[in-house]
C-alpha positions as CSV (number, residue, x, y, z in Angstrom):
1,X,0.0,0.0,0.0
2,X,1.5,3.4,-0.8
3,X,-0.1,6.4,-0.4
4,X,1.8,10.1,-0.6
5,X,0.4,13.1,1.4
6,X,2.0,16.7,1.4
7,X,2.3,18.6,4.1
8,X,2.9,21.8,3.5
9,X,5.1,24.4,5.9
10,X,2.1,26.9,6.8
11,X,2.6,30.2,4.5
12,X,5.9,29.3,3.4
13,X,7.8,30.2,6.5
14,X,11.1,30.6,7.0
15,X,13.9,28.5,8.3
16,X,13.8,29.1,12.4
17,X,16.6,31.4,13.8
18,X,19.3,29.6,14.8
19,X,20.2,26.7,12.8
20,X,23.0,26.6,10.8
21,X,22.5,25.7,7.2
22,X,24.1,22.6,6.3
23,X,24.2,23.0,3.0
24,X,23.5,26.5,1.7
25,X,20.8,26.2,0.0
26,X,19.0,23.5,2.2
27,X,16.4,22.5,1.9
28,X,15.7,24.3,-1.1
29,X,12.9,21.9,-2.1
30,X,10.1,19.4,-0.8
31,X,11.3,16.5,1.8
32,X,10.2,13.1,1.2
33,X,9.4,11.6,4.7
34,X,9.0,7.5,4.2
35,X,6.7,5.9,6.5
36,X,7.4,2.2,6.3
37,X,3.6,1.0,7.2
38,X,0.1,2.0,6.4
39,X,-1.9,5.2,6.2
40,X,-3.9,5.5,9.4
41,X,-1.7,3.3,12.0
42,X,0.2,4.9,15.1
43,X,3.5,5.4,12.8
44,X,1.9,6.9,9.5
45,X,-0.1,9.4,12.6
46,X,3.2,10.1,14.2
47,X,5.3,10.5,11.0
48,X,2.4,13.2,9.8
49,X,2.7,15.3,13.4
50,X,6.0,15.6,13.4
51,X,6.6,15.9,9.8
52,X,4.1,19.2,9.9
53,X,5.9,20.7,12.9
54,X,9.1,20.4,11.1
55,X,8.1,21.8,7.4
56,X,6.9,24.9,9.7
57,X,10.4,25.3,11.4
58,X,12.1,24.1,8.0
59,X,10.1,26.2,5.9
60,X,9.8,23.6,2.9
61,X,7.0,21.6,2.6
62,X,7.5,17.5,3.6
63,X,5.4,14.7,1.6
64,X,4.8,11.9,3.5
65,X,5.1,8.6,1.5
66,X,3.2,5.5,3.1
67,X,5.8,2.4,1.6
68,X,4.1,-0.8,4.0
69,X,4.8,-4.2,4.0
70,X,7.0,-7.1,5.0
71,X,6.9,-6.1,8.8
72,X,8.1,-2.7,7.6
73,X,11.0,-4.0,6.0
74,X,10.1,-2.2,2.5
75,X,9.5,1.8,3.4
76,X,13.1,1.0,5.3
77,X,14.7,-0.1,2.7
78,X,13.6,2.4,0.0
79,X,15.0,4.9,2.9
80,X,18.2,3.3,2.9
81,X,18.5,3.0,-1.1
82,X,17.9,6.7,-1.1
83,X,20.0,9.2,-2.4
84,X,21.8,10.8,1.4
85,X,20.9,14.7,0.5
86,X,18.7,14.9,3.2
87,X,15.3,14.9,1.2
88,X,14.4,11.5,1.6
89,X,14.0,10.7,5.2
90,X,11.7,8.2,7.2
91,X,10.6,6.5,10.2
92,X,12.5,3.9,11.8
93,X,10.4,1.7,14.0
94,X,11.5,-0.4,16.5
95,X,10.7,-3.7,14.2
96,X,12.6,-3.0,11.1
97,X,15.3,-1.7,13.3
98,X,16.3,-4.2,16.5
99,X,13.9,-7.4,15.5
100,X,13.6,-7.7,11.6
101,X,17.8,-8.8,10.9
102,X,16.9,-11.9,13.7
103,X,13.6,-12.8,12.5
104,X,14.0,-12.8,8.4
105,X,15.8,-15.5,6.4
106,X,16.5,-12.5,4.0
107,X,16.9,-8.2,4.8
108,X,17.6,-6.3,1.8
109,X,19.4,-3.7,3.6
110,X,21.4,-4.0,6.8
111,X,20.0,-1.4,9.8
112,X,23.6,-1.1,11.1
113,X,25.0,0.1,7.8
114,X,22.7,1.5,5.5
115,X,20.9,4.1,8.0
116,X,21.6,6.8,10.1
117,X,20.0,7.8,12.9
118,X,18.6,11.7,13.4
119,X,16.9,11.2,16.2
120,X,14.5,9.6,19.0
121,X,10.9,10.7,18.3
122,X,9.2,8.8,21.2
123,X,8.6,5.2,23.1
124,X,5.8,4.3,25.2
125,X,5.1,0.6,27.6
126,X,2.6,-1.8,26.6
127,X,-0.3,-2.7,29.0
128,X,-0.8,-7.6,29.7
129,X,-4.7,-6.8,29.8
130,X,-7.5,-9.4,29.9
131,X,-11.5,-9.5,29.5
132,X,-13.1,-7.2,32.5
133,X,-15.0,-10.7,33.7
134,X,-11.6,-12.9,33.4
135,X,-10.9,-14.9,36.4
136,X,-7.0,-13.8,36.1
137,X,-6.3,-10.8,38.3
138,X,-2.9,-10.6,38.6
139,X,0.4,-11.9,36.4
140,X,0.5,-14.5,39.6
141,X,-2.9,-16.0,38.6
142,X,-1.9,-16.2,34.6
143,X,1.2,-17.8,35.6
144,X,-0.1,-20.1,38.1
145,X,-2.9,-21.0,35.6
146,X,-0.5,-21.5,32.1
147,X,1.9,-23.7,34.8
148,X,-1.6,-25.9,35.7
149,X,-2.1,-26.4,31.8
150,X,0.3,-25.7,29.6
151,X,-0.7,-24.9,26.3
152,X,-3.9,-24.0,27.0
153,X,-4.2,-20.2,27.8
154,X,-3.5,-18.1,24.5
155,X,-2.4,-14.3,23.8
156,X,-3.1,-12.1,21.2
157,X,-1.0,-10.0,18.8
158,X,-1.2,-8.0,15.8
159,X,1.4,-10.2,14.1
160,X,4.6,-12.5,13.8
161,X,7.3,-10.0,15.1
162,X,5.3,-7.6,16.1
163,X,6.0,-5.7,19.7
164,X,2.7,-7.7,21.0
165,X,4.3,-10.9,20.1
166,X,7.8,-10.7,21.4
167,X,6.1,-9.4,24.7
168,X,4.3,-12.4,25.1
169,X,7.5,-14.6,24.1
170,X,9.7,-12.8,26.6
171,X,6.9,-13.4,29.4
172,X,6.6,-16.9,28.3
173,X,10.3,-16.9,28.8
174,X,10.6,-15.1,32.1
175,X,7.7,-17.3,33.7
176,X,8.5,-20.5,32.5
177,X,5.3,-20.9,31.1
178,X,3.7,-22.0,27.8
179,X,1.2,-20.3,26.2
180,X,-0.6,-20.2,22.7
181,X,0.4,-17.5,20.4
182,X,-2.5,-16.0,18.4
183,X,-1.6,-13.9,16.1
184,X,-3.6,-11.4,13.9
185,X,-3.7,-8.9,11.2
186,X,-4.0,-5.7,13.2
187,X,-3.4,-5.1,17.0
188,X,-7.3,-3.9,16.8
189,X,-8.4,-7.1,15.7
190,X,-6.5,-9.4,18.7
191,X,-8.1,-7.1,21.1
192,X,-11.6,-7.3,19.3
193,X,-10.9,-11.4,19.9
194,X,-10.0,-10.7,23.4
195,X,-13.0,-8.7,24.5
196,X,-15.2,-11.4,22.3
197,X,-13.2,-14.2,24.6
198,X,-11.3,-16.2,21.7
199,X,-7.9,-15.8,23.3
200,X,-7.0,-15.2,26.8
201,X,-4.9,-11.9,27.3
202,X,-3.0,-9.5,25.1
203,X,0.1,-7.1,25.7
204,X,-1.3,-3.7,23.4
205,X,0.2,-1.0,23.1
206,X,-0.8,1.5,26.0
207,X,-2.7,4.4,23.7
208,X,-4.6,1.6,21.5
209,X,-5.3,-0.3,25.1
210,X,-6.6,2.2,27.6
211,X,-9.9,3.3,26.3
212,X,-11.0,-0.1,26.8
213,X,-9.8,-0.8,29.6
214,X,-11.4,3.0,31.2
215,X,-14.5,1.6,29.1
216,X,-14.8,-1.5,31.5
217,X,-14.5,-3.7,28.2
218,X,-11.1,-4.8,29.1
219,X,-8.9,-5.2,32.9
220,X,-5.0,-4.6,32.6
221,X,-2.9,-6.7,34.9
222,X,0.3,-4.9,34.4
223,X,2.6,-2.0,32.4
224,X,5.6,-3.2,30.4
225,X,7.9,0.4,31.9
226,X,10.3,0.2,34.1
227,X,8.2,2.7,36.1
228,X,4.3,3.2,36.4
229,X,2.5,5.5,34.0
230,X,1.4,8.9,35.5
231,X,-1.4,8.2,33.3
232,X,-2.5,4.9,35.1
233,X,-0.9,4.9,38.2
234,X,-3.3,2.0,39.5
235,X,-1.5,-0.5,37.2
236,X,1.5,-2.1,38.5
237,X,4.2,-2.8,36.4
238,X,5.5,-6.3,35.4
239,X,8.4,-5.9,37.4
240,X,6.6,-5.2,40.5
241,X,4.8,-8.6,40.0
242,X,8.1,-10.6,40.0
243,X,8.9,-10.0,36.0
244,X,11.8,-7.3,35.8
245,X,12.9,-8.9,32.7
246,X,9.4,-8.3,30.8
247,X,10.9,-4.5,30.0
248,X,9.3,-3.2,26.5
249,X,9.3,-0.2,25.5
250,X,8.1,0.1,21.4
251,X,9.8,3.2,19.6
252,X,10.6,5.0,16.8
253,X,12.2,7.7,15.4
254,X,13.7,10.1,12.4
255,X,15.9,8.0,10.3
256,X,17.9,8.8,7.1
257,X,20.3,6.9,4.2
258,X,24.3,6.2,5.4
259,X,26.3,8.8,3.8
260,X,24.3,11.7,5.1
261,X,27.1,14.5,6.2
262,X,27.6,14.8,9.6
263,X,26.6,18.5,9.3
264,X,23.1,17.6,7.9
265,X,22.3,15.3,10.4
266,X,23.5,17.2,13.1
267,X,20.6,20.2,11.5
268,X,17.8,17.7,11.5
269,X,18.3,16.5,14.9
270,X,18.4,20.0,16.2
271,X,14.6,20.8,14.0
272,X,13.4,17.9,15.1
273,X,14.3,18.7,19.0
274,X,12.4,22.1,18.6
275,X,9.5,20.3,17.1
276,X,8.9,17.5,20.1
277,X,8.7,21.0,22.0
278,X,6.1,22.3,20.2
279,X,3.1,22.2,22.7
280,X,0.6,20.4,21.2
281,X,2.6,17.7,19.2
282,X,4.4,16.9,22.7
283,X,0.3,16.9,24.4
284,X,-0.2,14.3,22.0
285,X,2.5,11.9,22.3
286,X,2.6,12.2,26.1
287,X,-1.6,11.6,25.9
288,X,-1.0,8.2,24.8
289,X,1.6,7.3,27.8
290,X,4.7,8.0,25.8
291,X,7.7,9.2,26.3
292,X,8.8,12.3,24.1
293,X,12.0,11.4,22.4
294,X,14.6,13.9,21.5
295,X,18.6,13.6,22.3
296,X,21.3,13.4,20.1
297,X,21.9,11.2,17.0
298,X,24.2,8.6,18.8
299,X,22.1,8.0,21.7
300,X,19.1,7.1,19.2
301,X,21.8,4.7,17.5
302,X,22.8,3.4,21.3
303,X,19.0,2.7,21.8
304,X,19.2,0.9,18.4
305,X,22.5,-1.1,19.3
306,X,21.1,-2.1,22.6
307,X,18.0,-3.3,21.4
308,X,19.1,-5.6,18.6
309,X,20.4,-8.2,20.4
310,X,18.5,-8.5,23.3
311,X,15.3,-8.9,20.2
312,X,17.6,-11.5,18.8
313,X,18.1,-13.7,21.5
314,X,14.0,-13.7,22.3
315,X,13.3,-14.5,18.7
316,X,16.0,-17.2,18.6
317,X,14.9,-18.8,22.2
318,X,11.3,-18.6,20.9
319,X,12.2,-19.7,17.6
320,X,10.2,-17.2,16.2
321,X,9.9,-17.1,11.9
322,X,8.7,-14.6,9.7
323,X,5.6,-15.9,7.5
């Protein structure tokens, strides 16, 4: 699915004061912003906010180019393939980034070497909820009940890969337990099973999984953060139930092709550190329980080095395959 959408910098305005020009004329033209999944998801949302901000502080306008597919891995490889000007520039998404290498047989495009890192746009925990009239109440009950009969309780996701999935893996792993992985086609649709009682539980991310749960439809057992969210202090987290090592934290950020000058990137990251000030972008990433991102390019590649192999080993011990 592909779908391109301009956004243009409101009345043409001019670069910000304050940022050196990394090339003299830059950007003297439209920016092409890849988002590497589908028009209407949390990513294609985010990349559109953000994107908007910045074609106001960058004064050019920036099209948004929906390339999905492949678990993300085709909008991150077109980024990679693209020329490094700085007018082709994208998402990078937790998947495509830390879990993809591990859980393909094949990656066109190595996330190590073909991309740069701009910059940390946000991350936010996932909420282990169940139906409102489930007998689990705690992450003690689920384990106690999947220990009783293994193989019998099962746990959504919104696909093979997925943050959903490995969530589930890793507390499958961390309990010593065995559960039934059910995945489907959307995060929306698990959670429709779950409230409908075809599976069991679901790890969701927390802004797709709190209206239900404040609509009574759903009861979360526990937060993925290291920390409790200020926006649902009532739910304890998985490490306070016993489960430090259930830590998941799904992000994503402004990307770019290898070979970008250091003094380009180095102007992105500083636009895109304004924009994640601008008040009403930062309202809404912060309204869905995430963390605004920001920092410097290396600590967004950090994040990214970190995360790769500790994804790796969790696909491996899972033995976890793409379809």
């Amino acid at each position: 699915m592909k779908r391109r959408t301009l956004l243009q910098a409101a009345g043409g305005a001019a670069i910000v004061p304050g940022f050196a020009l990394a090339q003299d004329k830059y950007p003297g033209k439209p920016i092409t912003w890849i988002c590497p999944y589908a028009a209407g998801g949390n990513a294609d949302s985010r990349s559109r906010q953000v994107a908007k901000v910045m074609s106001q502080l960058l004064g050019q306008p920036i099209i948004i180019d929906n390339k999905a597919g492949a678990g993300g891995n085709i909008g991150t490889e077109a980024i990679a393939r693209a020329k490094p000007d700085g007018y082709t520039l994208g998402m990078g998404n937790f998947a495509p980034l830390a879990v993809n290498k591990a859980l393909f047989k094949k990656l066109n495009f190595d996330p190590a070497n073909d991309l740069v890192t701009i910059g940390l746009i946000e991350k936010g925990p996932l909420i282990l909820m169940v139906r409102n009239d489930s007998p689990y109440k705690s992450v003690k009950d689920i384990v106690a009940a999947a220990k009783a009969s293994p193989g019998k309780l099962s746990y959504a996701s919104g696909g093979i890969g997925g943050t959903h999935h490995l969530s589930g893996a890793l507390f499958e792993h961390a309990a010593g337990i065995d559960m039934i992985h059910a995945p489907y086609k959307s995060g929306s649709a698990g959670a429709t099973d779950l409230m409908g009682g075809q599976v069991h539980m679901m790890f969701e991310q927390m802004y797709a999984a709190m209206p239900s749960v404040k609509g009574g439809k759903l009861r979360a057992l526990a937060i993925t953060s290291k920390t409790r969210s200020p926006l649902a202090p009532d739910i304890p987290t998985m490490a306070e139930q016993g489960y430090p090592e259930v830590e998941v934290l799904n992000w994503q950020g402004l990307i770019g092709p290898k070979g970008m000058s250091p003094d380009l990137v180095k102007q992105l990251n500083a636009v895109l550190n304004k924009a994640l000030q601008d008040p009403d972008l930062k309202e809404k990433i912060l309204s869905q329980g995430n963390e605004v991102g920001g920092g410097t390019p290396e600590q967004f590649a950090a994040l990214v080095k970190t995360e790769t192999p500790r994804w790796a080993k969790v696909v491996k011990d899972a033995k976890i395959e793409a379809e």
